[in-house]
Each structure stands twice: as C-alpha cells, then as structure tokens.
N, CA, C and O atoms as a GROMACS GRO file, in nm:
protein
  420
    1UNK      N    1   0.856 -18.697  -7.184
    1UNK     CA    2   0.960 -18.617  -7.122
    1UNK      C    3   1.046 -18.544  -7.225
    1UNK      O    4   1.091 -18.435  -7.190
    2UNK      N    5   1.072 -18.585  -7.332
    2UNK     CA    6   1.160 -18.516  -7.430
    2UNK      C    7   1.090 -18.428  -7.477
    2UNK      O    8   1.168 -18.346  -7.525
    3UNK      N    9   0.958 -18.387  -7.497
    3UNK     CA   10   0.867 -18.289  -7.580
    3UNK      C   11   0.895 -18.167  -7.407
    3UNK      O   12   0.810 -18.082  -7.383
    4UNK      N   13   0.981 -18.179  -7.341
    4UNK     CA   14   0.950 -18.063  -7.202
    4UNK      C   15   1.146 -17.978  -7.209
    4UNK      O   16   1.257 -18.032  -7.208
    5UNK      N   17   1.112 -17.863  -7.214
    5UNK     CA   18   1.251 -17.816  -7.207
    5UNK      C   19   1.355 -17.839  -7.138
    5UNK      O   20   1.313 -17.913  -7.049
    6UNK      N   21   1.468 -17.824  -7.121
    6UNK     CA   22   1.571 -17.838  -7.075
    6UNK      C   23   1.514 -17.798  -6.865
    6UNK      O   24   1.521 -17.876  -6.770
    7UNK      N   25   1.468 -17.661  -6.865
    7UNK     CA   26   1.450 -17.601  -6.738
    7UNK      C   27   1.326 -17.697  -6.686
    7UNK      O   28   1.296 -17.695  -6.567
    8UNK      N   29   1.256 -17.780  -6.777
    8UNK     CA   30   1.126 -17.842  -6.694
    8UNK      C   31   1.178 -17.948  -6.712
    8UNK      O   32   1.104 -18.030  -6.660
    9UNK      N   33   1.270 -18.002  -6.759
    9UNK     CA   34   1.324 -18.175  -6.711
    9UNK      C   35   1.405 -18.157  -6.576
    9UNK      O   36   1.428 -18.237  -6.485
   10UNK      N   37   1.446 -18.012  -6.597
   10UNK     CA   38   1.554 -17.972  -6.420
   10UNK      C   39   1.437 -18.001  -6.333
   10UNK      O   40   1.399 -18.106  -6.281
   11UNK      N   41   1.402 -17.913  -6.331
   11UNK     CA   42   1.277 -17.924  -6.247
   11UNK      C   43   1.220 -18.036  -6.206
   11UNK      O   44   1.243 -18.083  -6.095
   12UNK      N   45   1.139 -18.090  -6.293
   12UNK     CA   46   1.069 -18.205  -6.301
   12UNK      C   47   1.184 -18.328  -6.198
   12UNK      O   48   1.138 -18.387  -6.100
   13UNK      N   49   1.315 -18.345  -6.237
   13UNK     CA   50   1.434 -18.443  -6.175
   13UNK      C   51   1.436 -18.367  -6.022
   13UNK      O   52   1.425 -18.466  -5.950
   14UNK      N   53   1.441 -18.278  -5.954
   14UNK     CA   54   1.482 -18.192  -5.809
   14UNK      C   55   1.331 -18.219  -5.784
   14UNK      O   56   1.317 -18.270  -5.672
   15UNK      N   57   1.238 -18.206  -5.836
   15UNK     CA   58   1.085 -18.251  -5.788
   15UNK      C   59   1.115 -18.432  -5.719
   15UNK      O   60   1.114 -18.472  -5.603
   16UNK      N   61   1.133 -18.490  -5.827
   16UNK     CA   62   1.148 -18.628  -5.797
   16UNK      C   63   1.234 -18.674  -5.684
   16UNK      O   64   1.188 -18.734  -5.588
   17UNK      N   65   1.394 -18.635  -5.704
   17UNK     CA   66   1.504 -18.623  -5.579
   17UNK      C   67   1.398 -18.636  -5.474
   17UNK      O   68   1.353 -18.736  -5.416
   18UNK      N   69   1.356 -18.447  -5.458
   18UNK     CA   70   1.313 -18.422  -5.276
   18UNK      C   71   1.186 -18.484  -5.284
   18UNK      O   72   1.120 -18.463  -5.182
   19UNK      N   73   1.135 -18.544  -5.358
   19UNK     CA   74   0.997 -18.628  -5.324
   19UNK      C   75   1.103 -18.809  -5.246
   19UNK      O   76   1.057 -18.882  -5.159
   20UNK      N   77   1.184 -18.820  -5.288
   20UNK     CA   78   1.219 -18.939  -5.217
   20UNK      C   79   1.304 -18.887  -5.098
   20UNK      O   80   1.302 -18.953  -4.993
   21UNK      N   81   1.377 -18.779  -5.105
   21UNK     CA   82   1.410 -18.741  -4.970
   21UNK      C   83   1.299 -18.700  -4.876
   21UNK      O   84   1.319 -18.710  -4.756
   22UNK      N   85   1.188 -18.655  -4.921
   22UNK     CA   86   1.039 -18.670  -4.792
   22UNK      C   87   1.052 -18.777  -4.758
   22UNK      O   88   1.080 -18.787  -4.639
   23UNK      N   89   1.040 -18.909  -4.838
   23UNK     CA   90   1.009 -19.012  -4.805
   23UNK      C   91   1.110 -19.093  -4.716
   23UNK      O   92   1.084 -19.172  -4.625
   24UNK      N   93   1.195 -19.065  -4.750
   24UNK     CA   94   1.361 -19.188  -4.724
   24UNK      C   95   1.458 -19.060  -4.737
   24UNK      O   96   1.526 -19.049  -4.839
   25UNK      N   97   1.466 -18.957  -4.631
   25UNK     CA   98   1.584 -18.892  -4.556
   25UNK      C   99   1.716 -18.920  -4.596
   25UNK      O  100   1.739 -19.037  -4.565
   26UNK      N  101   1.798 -18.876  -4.642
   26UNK     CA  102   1.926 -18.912  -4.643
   26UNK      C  103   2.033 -18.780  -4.581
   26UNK      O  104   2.031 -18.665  -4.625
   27UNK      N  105   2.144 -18.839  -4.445
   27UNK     CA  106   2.184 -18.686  -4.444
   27UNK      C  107   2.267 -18.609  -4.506
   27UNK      O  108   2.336 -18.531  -4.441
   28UNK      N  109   2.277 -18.619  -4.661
   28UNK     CA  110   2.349 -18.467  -4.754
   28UNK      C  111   2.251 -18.567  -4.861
   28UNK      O  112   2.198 -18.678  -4.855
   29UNK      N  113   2.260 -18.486  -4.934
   29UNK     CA  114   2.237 -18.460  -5.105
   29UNK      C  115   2.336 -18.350  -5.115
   29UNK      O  116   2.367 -18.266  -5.031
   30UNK      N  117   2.408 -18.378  -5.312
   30UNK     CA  118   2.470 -18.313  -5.363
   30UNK      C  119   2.424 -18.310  -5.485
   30UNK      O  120   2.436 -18.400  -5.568
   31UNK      N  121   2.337 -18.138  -5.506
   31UNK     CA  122   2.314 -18.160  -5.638
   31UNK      C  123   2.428 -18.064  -5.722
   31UNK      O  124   2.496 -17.979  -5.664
   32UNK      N  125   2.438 -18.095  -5.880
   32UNK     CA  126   2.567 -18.052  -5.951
   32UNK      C  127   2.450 -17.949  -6.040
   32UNK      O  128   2.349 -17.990  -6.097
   33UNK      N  129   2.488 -17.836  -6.032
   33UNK     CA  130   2.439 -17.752  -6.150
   33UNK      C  131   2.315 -17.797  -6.233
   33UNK      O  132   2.318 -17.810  -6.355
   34UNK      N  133   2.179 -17.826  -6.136
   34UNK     CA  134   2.096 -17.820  -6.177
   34UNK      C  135   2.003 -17.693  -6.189
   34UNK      O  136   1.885 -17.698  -6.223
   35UNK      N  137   2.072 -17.576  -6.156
   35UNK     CA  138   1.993 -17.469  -6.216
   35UNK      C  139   2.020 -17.397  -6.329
   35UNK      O  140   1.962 -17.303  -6.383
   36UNK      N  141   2.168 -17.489  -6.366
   36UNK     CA  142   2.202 -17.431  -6.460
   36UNK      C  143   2.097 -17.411  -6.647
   36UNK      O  144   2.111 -17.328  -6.737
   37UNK      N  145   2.010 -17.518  -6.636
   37UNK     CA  146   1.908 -17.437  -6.769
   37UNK      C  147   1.780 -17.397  -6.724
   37UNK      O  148   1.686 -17.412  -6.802
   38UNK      N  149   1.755 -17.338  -6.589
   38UNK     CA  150   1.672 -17.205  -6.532
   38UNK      C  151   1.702 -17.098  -6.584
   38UNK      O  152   1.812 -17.047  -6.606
   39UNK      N  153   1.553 -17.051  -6.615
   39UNK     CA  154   1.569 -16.910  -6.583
   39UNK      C  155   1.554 -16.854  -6.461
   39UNK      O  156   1.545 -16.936  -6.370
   40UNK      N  157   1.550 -16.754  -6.434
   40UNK     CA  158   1.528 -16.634  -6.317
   40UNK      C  159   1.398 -16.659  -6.242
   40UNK      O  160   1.403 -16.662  -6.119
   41UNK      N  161   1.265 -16.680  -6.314
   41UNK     CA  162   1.189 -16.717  -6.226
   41UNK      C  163   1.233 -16.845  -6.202
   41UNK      O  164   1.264 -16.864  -6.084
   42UNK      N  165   1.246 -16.954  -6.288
   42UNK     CA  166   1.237 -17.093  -6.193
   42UNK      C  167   1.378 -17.137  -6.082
   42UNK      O  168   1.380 -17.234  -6.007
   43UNK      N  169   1.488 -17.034  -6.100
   43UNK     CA  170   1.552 -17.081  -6.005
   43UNK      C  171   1.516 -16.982  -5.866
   43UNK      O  172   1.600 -16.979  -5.776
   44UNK      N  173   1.412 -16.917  -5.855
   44UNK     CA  174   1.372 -16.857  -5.759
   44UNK      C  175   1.306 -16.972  -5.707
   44UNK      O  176   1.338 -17.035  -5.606
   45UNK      N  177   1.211 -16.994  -5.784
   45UNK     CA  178   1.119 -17.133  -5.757
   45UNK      C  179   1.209 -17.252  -5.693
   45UNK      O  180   1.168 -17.319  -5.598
   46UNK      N  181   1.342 -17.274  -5.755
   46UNK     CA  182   1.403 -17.400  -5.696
   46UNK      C  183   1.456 -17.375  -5.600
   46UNK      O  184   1.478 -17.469  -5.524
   47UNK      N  185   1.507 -17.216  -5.557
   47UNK     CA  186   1.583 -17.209  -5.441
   47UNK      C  187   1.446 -17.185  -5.289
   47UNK      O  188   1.471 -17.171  -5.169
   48UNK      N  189   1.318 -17.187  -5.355
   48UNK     CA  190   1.215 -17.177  -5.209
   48UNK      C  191   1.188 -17.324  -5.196
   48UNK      O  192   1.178 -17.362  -5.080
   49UNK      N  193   1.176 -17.399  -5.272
   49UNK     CA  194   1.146 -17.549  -5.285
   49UNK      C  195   1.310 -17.587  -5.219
   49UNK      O  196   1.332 -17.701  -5.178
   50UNK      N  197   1.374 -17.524  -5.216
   50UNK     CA  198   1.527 -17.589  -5.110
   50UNK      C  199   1.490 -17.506  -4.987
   50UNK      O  200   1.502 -17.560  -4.877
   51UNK      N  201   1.452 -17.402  -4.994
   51UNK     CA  202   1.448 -17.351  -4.797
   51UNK      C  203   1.349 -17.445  -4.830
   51UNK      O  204   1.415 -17.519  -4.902
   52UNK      N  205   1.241 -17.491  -4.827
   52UNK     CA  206   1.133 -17.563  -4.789
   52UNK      C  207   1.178 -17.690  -4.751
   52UNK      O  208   1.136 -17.746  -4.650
   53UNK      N  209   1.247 -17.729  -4.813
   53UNK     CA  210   1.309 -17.880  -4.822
   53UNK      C  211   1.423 -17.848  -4.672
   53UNK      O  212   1.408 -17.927  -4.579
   54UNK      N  213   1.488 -17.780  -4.660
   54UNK     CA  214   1.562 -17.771  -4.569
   54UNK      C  215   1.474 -17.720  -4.401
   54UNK      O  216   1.541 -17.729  -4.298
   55UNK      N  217   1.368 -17.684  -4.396
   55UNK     CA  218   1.335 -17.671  -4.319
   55UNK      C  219   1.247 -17.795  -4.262
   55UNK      O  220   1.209 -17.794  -4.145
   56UNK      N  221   1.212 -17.915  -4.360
   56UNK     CA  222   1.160 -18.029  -4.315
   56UNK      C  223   1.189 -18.154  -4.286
   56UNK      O  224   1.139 -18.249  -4.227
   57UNK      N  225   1.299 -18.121  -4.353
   57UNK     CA  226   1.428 -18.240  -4.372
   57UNK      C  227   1.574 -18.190  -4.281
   57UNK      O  228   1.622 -18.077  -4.273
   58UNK      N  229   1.614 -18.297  -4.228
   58UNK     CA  230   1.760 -18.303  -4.134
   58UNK      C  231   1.863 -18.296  -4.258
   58UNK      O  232   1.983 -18.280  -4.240
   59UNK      N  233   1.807 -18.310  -4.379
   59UNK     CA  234   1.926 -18.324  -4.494
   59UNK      C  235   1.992 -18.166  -4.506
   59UNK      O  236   1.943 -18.053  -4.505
   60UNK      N  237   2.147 -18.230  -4.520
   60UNK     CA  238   2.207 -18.081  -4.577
   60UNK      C  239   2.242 -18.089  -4.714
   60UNK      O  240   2.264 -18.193  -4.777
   61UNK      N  241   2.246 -17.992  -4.749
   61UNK     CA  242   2.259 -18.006  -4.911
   61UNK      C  243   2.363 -17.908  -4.982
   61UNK      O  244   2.363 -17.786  -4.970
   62UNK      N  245   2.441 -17.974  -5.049
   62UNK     CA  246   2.501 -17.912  -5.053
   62UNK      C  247   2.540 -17.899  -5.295
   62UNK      O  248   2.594 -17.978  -5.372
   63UNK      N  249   2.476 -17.765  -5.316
   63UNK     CA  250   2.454 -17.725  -5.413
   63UNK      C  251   2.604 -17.652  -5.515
   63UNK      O  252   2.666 -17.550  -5.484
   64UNK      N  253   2.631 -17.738  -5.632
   64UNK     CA  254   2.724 -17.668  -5.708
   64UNK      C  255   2.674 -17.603  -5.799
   64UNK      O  256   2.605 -17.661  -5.883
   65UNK      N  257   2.703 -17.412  -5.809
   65UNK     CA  258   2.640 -17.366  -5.894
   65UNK      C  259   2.723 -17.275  -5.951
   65UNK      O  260   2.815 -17.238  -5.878
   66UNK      N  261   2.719 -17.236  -6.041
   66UNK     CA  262   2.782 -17.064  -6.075
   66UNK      C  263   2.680 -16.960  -6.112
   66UNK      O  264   2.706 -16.854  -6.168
   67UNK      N  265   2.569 -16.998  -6.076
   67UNK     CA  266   2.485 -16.900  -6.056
   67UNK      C  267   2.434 -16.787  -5.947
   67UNK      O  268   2.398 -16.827  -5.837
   68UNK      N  269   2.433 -16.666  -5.973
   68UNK     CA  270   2.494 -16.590  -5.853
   68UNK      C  271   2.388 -16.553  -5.810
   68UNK      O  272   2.393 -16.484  -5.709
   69UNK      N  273   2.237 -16.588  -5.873
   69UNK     CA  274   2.107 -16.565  -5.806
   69UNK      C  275   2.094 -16.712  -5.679
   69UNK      O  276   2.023 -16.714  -5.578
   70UNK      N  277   2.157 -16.785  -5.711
   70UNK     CA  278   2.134 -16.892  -5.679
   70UNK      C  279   2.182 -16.886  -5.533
   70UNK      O  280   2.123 -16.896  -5.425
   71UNK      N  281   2.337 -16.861  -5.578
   71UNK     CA  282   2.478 -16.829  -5.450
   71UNK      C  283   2.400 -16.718  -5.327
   71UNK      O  284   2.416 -16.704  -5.206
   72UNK      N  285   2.345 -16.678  -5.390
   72UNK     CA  286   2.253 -16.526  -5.258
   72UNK      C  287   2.115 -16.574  -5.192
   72UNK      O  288   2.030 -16.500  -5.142
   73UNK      N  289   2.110 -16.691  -5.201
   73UNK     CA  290   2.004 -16.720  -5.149
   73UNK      C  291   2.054 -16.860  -5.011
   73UNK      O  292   1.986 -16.915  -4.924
   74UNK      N  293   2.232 -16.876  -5.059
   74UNK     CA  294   2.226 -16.953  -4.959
   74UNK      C  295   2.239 -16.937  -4.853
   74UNK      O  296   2.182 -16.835  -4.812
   75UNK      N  297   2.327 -17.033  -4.727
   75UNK     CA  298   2.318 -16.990  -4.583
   75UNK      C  299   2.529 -16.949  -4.627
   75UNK      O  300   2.581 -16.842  -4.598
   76UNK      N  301   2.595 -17.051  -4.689
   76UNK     CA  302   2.745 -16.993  -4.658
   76UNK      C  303   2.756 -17.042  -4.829
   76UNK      O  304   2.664 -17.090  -4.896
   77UNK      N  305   2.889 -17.012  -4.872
   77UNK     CA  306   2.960 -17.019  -4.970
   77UNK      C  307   3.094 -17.096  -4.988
   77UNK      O  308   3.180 -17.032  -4.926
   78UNK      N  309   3.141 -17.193  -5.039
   78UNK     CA  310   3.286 -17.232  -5.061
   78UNK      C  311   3.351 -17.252  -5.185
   78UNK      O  312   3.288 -17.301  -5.279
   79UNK      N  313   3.451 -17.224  -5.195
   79UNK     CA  314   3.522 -17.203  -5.328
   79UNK      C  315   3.622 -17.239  -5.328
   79UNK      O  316   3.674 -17.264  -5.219
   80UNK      N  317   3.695 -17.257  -5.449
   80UNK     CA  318   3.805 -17.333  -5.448
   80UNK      C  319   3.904 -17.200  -5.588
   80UNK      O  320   3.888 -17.192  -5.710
   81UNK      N  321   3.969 -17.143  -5.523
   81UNK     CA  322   4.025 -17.046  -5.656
   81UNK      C  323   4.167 -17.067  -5.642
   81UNK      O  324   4.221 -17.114  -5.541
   82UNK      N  325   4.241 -17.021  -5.774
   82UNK     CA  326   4.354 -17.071  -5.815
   82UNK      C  327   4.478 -16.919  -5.832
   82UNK      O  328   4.512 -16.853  -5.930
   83UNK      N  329   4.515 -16.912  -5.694
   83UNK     CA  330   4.610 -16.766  -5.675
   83UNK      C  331   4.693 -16.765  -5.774
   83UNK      O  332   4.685 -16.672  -5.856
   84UNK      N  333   4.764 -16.838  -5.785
   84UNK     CA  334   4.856 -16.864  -5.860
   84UNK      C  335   4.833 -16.986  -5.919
   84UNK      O  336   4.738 -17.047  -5.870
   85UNK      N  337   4.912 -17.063  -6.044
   85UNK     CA  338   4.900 -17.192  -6.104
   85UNK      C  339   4.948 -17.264  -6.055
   85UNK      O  340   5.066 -17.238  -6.035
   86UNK      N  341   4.905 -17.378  -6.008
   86UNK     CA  342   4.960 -17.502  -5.946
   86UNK      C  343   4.953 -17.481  -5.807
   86UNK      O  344   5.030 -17.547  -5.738
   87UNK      N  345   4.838 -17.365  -5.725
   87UNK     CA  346   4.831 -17.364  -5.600
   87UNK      C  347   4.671 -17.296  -5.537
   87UNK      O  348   4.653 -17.178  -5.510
   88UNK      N  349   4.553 -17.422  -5.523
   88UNK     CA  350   4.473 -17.376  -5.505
   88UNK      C  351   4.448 -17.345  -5.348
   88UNK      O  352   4.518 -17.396  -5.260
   89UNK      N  353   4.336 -17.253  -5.318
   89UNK     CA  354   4.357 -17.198  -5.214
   89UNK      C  355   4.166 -17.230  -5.175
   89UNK      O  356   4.094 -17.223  -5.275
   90UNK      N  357   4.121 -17.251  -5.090
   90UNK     CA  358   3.977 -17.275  -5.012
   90UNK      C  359   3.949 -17.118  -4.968
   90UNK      O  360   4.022 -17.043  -4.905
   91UNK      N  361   3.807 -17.093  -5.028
   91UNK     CA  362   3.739 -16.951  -4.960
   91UNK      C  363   3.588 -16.975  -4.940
   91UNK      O  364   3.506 -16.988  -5.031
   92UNK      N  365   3.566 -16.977  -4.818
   92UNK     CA  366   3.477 -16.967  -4.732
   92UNK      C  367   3.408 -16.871  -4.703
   92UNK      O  368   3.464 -16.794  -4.626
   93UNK      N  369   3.274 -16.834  -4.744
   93UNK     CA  370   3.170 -16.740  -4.647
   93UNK      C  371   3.062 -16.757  -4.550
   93UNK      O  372   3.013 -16.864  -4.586
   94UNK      N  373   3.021 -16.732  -4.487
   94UNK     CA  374   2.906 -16.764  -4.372
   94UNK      C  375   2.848 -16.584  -4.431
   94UNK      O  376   2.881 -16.470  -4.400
   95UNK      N  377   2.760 -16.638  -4.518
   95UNK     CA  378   2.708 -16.556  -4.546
   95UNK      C  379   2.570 -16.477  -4.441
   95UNK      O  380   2.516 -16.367  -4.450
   96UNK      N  381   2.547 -16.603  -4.338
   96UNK     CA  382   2.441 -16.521  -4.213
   96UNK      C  383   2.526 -16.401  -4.105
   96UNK      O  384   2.487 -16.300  -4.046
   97UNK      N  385   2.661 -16.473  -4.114
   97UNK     CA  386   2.729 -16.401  -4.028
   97UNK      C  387   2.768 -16.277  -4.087
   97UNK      O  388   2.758 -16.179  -4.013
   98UNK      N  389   2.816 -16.258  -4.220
   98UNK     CA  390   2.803 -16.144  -4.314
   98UNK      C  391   2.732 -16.067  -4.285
   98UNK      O  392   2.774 -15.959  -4.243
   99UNK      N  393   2.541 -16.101  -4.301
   99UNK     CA  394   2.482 -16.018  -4.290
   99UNK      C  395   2.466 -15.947  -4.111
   99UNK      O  396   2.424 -15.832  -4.097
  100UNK      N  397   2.492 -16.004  -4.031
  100UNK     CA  398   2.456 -15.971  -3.924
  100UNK      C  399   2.607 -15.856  -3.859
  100UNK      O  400   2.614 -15.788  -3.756
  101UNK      N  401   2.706 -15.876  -3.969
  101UNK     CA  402   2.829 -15.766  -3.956
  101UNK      C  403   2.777 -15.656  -4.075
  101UNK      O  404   2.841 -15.551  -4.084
  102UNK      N  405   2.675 -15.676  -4.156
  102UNK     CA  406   2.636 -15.551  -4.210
  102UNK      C  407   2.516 -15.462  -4.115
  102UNK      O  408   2.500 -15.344  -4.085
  103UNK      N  409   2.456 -15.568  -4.093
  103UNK     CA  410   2.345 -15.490  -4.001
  103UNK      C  411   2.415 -15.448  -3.889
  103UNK      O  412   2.327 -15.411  -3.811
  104UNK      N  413   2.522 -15.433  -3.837
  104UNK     CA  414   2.600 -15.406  -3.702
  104UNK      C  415   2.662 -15.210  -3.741
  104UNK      O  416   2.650 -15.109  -3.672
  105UNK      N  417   2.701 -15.223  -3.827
  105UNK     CA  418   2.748 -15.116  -3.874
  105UNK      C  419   2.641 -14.969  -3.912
  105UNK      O  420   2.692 -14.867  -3.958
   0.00000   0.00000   0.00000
C-alpha cells in the first residue's frame, strides 16, 4: 500500500467503505475530504461510484469537500460562512431545485 499514491490509497479506502456498506447498510456515511488528493479524472470516477452507491443503497451520504468539481455533481449544498467575525450564518442549496428554476426561465 505505501508503494500506491496518495489518489490510489483515496480510492482504494472509498472502494473498501462502500464495499462494506453493500454488505452491512448503514443509514449516513460521512466522508471528510477524500477527494481531496484526486485528480479530475478520478474524482469524476468517485463521484459516479457515489451516484452508483446512492442509487443501491438507502444510505445518505453526506460528503465534506472544497472541491467544486465535486460540489456540481451533488443533489444540495450546505455551508457554514462567517458574515461577520464571531457570527456564523448556514447556506443552503437544493441544487435540483436550482436547476429546474433555470430550466423554467
């Protein structure tokens, strides 16, 4: 395992995860910035291996990323930003509903 890069030990660990969530369901997983040492193709790769996973599994999942290839592939968005110091504020998207107010227009 140490002779495999940073992006194929990611990999290789989210392989393993949703191989025991096939097996033994759990309802959320939270993964933390595991796409963060992807590149472009493999977090394409990890985000179809999550619709896949989400379409077979009752699990919701809920993904921390700052990756903005990542963020566009999901169903909504939440954030936590700081208006001012010492006063954070919650921002929310439903990014399906987004699109269905762009396609309206």
């Amino acid at each position: 395992l140490t002779l495999l890069s940073g992006g194929e030990q990611a990999l290789t660990a989210v392989a393993l995860i949703f191989a025991l969530f096939l097996s033994n369901p759990a309802p959320l997983c939270v993964l933390d910035e595991v796409d963060a040492p992807l590149d472009d193709a493999n977090i394409e790769r990890f985000c179809d291996l999550l619709d896949a996973m989400t379409r077979e599994t009752a699990t919701r999942y809920l993904i921390v990323t700052h990756n903005a290839a990542t963020m566009s592939r999901m169903h909504g968005l939440s954030g936590v930003t700081m208006v001012e110091r010492g006063v954070s504020r919650l921002v929310s998207v439903d990014l399906g509903g987004a699109e269905s107010l762009l396609a309206a227009e």
